[in-house]
N, C-alpha and C positions, 0 to 999 in steps of 0.2 A: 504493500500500500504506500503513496506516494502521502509527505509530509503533507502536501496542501489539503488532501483527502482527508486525512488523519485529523487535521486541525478544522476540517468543514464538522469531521461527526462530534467532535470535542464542544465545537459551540454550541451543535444540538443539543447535545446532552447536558449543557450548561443551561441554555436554556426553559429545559425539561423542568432539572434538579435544582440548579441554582449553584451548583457547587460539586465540584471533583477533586479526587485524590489523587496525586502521583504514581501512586504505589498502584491504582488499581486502574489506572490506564496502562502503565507500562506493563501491567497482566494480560489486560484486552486484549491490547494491541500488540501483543510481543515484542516490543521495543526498549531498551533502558530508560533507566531512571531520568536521564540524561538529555536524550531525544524528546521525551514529556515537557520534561523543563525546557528547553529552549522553542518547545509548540507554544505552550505558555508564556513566554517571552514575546514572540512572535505576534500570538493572540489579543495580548496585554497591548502593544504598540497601535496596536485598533482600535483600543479602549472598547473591545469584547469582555474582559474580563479585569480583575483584580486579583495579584499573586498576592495568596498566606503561605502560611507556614506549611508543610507538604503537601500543596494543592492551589485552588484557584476559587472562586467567585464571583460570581455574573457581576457584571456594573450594575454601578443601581441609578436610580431617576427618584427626582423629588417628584410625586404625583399632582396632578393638578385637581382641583376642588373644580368639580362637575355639576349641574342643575341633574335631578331627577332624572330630567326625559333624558339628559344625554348619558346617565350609567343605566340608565334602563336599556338602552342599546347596543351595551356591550357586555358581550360574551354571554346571551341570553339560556344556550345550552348547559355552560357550565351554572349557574345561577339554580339552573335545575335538576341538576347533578347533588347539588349540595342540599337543598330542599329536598331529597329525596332522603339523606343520609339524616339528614336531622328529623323528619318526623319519626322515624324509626327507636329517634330517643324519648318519645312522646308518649306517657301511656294516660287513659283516661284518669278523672280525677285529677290531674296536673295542672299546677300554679304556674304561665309560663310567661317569659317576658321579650317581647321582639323590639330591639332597637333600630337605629335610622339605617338602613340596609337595605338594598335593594334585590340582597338575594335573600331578605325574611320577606317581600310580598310574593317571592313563591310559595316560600312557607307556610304563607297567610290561607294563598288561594287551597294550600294542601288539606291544612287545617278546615277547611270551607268545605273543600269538597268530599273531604272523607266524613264530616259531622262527628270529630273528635269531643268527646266527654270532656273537655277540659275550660278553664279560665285563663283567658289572656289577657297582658297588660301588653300595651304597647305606647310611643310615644312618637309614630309616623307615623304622617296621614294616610299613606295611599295604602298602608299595611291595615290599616282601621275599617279605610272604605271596602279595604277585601272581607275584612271578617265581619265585617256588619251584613254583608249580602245573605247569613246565616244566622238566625235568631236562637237557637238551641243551645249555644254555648255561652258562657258568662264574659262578656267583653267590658275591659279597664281603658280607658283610654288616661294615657300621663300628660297632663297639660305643664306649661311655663313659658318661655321666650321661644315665639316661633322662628324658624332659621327656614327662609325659604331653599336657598340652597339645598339644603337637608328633606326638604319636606316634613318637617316632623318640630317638635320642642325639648330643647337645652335650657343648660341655665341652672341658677339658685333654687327657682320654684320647684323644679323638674328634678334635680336632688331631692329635695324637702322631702318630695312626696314621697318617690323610691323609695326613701331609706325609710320609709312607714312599713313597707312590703317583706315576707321572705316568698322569694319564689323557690320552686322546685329546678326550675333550668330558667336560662338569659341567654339569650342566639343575640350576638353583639358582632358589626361590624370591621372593618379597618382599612386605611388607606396603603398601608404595606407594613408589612414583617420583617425585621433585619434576622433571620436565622444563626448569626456571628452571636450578638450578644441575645440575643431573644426580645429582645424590643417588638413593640407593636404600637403602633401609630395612627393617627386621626387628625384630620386637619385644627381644628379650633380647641381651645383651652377648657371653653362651655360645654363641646361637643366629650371633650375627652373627661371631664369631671363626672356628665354624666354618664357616661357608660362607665366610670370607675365606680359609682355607687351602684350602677347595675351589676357588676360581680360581686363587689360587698355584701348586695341584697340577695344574691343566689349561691343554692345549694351547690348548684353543677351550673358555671357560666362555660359556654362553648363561643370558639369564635370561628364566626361563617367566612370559612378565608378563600379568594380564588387564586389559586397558583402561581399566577402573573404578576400578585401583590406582593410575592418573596422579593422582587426586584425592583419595587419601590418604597419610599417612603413617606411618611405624610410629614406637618408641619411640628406636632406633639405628641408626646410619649405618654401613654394615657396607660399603658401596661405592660408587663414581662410575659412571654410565652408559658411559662410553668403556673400562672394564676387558672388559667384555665383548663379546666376538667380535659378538654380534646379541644385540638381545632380539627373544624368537618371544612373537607379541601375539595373541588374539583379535579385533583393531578396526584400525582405519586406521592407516596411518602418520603421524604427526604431523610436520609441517613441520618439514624443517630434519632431520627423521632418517631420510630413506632409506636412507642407507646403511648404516644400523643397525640397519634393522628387518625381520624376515620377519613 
């Protein structure tokens, strides 16, 4: 296999994972330790990648803060990939709480259409007007400072209230995940306060992550990856978090 080849499947799989080892390319690929390192070099000068300590890391991008209608357009399949994985953690009789996310109005519609036994709290609109098209279930809505960006309410009020609540589970949002240090990220200070009283307030907080979000970042640190019970992913399980990942 020709180096340029080698370094096309290299970005794939960075892509993919977000992150490779030396040691276990130069398995793959039956090549040295050596010839790895200088693909990585090579790769790096393209600003593809970021060299650590034995291996590499996709670049990352600061994510840009989206209206509704324009994250409701992307990546609509994955969105319901992960709505699938999370009802599954759903059993009737459940306290449950959907934050500003655009893959919980899958959720929402899931919760609708199966006429799950349970009570939801939610604090986005358009996750609200899903579950409202169903009267059988007990629906909370969390009011405070509306952030139209968002769709939905942040803010002091919007704590207050939360941290009134224990829920059983919280499907929480993010604008990207750094997998180095376990960071997880939300654009605004308001938005990240309250989803931080949203895992305070639950038994089991998951986070509705899509796989793309490994490679970026939002503007605030709103939590660490190990707060949360699982993240439910669209993509592979990235090395080193099986156990924290559906």
């Amino acid at each position: 296999m020709l180096a340029e080849e080698r370094r096309r499947l290299i970005s794939e799989q960075l892509a993919r994972e977000g992150t490779v080892l030396v040691k276990d390319l130069s398995a793959k690929y039956s090549v040295t330790d050596d010839s790895i390192r200088k693909d990585l070099d090579a790769l790096q000068k393209k600003g593809i990648l970021r060299k650590t300590y034995g291996g590499a890391v996709k670049t990352r991008e600061i994510a840009h803060e989206l209206l509704i209608s324009q994250r409701l357009a992307i990546n609509p399949e994955g969105k319901r990939v992960m709505a699938q994985k999370a009802i599954k953690l759903i059993s009737d009789g459940d306290f449950i709480f959907l934050d500003n996310s655009t893959s919980n109005i899958e959720l929402a519609k899931m919760i609708t259409e199966l006429d799950l036994k349970v009570v939801v709290a939610t604090n986005m609109i358009a996750a609200m007007l899903e579950l409202a098209k169903n009267g059988s279930f007990k629906l909370l809505f969390i009011g405070g400072e509306l952030s139209r960006t968002l769709d939905g309410f942040v803010g002091t009020a919007t704590c207050q209230e939360l941290s009134l609540y224990r829920f059983d589970s919280a499907f929480l949002g993010a604008a990207g995940v750094d997998l180095e240090d376990g960071s997880v990220f939300t654009f605004m200070p308001d938005d990240g306060a309250t989803k931080r009283t949203a895992i305070n307030s639950a038994i089991k907080p998951y986070l509705m992550l899509e796989s793309r979000k490994l490679s970026a970042d939002g503007n605030y640190r709103y939590a660490k990856l190990d707060e949360f019970t699982a993240a439910i992913s669209d993509g592979p399980k990235p090395k080193g978090m099986e156990g924290q990942w559906i």
